[in-house]
N, C-alpha and C positions, 0 to 999 in steps of 0.2 A: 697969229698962232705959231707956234714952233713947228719947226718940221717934223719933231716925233709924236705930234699933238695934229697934224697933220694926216699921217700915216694910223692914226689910232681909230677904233671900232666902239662903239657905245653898245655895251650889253646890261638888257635889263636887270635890274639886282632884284633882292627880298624889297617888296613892300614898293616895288615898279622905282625906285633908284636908277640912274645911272651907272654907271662903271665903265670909267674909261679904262680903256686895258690895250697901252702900245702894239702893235702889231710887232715887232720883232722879238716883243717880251712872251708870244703867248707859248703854251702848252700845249704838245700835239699829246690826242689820249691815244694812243697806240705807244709811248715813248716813256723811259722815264721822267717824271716830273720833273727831274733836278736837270734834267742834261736841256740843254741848248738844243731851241731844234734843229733837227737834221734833216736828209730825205729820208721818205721812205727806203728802205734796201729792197730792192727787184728782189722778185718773187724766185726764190729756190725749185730745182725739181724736186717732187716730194722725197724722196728718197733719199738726195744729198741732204735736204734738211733736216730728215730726223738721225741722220750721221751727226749731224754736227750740235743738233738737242745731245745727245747720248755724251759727245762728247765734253759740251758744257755742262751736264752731269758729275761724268767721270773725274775731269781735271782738278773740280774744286774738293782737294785735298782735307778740309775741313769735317767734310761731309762723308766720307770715307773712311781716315783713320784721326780723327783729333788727337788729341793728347792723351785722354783716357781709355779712347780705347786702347790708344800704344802701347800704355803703362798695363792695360792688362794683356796686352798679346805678353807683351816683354814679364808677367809674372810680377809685376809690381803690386799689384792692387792685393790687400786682405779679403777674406771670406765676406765681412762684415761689409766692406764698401762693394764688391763685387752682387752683394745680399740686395742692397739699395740700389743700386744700379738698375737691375732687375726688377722690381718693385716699381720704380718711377717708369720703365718701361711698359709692363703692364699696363700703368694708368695710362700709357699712350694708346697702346695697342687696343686696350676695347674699345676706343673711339676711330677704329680704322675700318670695321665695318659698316656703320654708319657711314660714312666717309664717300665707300664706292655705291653706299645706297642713293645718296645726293647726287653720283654722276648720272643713276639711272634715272631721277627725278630730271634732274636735268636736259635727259638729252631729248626729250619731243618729238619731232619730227624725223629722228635718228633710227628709221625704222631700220631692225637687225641686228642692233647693238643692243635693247633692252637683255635679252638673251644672255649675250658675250659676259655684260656686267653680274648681270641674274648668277650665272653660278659661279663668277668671283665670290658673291656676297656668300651664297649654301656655304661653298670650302671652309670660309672664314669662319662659317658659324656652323662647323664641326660635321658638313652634309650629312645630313640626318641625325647623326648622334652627340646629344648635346654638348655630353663629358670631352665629347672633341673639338669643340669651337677653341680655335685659335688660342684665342687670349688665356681661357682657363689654362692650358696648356703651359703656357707662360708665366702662368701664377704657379703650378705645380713644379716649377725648377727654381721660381722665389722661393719655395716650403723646402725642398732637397736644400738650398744654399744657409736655412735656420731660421726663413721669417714663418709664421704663423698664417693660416689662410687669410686670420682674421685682418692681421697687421697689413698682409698683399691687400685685401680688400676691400679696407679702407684707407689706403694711401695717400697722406696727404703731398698732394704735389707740391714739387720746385717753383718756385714762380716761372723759370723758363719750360716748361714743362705744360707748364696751364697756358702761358701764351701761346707756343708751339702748337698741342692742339686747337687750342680754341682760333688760333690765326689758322691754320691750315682748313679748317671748319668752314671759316667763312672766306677765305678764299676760292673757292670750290664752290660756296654757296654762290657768291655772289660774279664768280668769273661765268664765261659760256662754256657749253659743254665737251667744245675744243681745247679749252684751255684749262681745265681738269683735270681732262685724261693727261692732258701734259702734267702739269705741275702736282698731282695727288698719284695716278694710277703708274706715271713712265718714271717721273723721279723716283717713287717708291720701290716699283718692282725691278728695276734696274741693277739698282744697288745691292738687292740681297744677295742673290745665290752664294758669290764669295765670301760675303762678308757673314755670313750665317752659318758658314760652315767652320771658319777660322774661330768664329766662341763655343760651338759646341766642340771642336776639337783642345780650346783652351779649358772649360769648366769640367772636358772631361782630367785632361790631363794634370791640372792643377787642382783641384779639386772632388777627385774621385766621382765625378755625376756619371749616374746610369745614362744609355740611351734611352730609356725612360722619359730620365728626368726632364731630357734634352732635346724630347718630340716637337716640342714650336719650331726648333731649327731644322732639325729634319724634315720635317713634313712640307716644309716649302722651299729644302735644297735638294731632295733624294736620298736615296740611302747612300751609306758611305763604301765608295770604292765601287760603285755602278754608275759608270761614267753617265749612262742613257736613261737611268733611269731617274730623271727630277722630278724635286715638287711644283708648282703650280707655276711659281712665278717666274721662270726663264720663258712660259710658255704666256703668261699675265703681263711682260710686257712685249715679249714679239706682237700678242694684241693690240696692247697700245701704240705698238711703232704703226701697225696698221692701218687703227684708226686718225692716226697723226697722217698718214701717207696717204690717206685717201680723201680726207677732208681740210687739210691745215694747204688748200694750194696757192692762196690768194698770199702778196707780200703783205696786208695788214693781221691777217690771221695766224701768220708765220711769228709777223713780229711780235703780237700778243702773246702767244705760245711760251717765245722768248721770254717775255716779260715776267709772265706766269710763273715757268720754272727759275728764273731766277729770285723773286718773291720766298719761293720755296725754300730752296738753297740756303737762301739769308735767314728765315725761319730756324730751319734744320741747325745752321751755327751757333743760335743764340740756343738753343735746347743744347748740345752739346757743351758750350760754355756751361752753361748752368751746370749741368751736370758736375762740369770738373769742379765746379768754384763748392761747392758742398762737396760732395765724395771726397775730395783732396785737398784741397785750399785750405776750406775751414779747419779742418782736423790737423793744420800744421800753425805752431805756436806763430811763426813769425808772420801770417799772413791772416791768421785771424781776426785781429785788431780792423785790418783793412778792408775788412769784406761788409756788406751790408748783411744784415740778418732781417 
């Protein structure tokens, strides 16, 4: 027998098979699949680790300002693509309540957190008043920009868009309840406050929108020019850094964490891409040939 035939493990397959599977070839599940394994990385103090969650976050440039959004900081985008932008948003957004409902399903024995999650979900879904659940909110600056409730309503999504939610869905379904709040509740709420403030000051400025129209962003960054007074989410994910700091202390819970939020990340790019390859792409003669429809 060969030496790698030597060093190999027999695991039973579908239907009691064998499967020889070389020992230096295997897959640790804490790790990506592709990468070669490695050690475990020693375990972080909590606190440096969710520094360095935040910042593997922040860095990835994609996920913060891609192309389209750039093109609309910088005044490039039309009403019309600006219109659909918003639109495809929407159909993300009312799948974000559900979303942090799964972590509360999720987290079991996490007694004191059902709460914490509890009135993320109220907010989202307009605490008590229904006209104010999030999403509709969102839909009523698609109708200011010239779609139609009905058109926001029934949005037929991007393809990256459908995958985007439906992968983040079952992400979260199927990760533990550590790795959720990483990759659904920290990457999400992290990102906003800036980046929520920068579009409603672009739709107001570029397209005459009321603060009205413009309530989704405010309501989850503050009002404008009240340094102290924010919306939910500076404060939605200080929770999460909490829950990360208090539970994620072990190196393989760290390292799934990691895993998790990057998962996401890569998620978040491909919805972005899509984005651009419709709103811009296709509507320019030289590149529409090339695009899949």
């Amino acid at each position: 027998m060969s030496q790698s035939n030597d060093h190999a493990k027999h695991v039973a397959g579908d239907h009691g098979v064998a499967i020889t599977v070389p020992e230096h070839l295997d897959h640790q599940s804490w790790t990506h699949l592709h990468e070669r394994r490695r050690e475990l990385p020693e375990a972080q103090p909590p606190r440096a680790f969710v520094r360095d969650l935040a910042r593997q976050i922040g860095k990835d440039g994609e996920n913060n300002i891609g192309k389209l959004l750039k093109m609309f900081y910088d005044g490039q985008l039309s009403r019309e693509q600006v219109k659909d932008w918003v639109m495809q948003w929407y159909y993300q957004a009312r799948a974000f309540p559900p979303l942090i409902a799964q972590l509360i399903a999720n987290s079991g024995g996490y007694y004191g957190l059902h709460e914490r999650f509890s009135i993320n979900v109220y907010e989202e879904l307009g605490a008590g008043d229904p006209q104010k659940e999030h999403p509709l909110l969102l839909r009523r600056c698609a109708v200011a920009l010239g779609a139609t409730d009905e058109e926001a309503e029934f949005i037929v999504p991007y393809p990256e868009t459908l995958l985007y939610v439906e992968y983040r869905a079952k992400l979260v379904r199927d990760a533990s309840f550590i790795e959720g709040v990483a990759c659904a509740s920290y990457v999400n709420e992290l990102t906003i406050p800036g980046f929520y403030r920068k579009v409603a000051l672009g739709l107001r400025e570029q397209f005459v929108l009321s603060d009205d129209d413009c309530e989704f962003f405010w309501v989850h960054v503050g009002k404008e020019g009240v340094e102290n007074d924010y919306g939910g989410d500076i404060q939605h994910a200080d929770e999460a850094a909490a829950v990360l700091e208090r539970y994620a202390t072990t190196a393989e819970t760290q390292e799934r964490c990691r895993q998790a939020v990057w998962r996401a990340l890569q998620a978040k790019k491909v919805y972005w891409n899509g984005l651009l390859r419709e709103i811009v792409l296709k509507r320019e003669p030289r590149f529409r040939d090339f695009l899949v429809t």
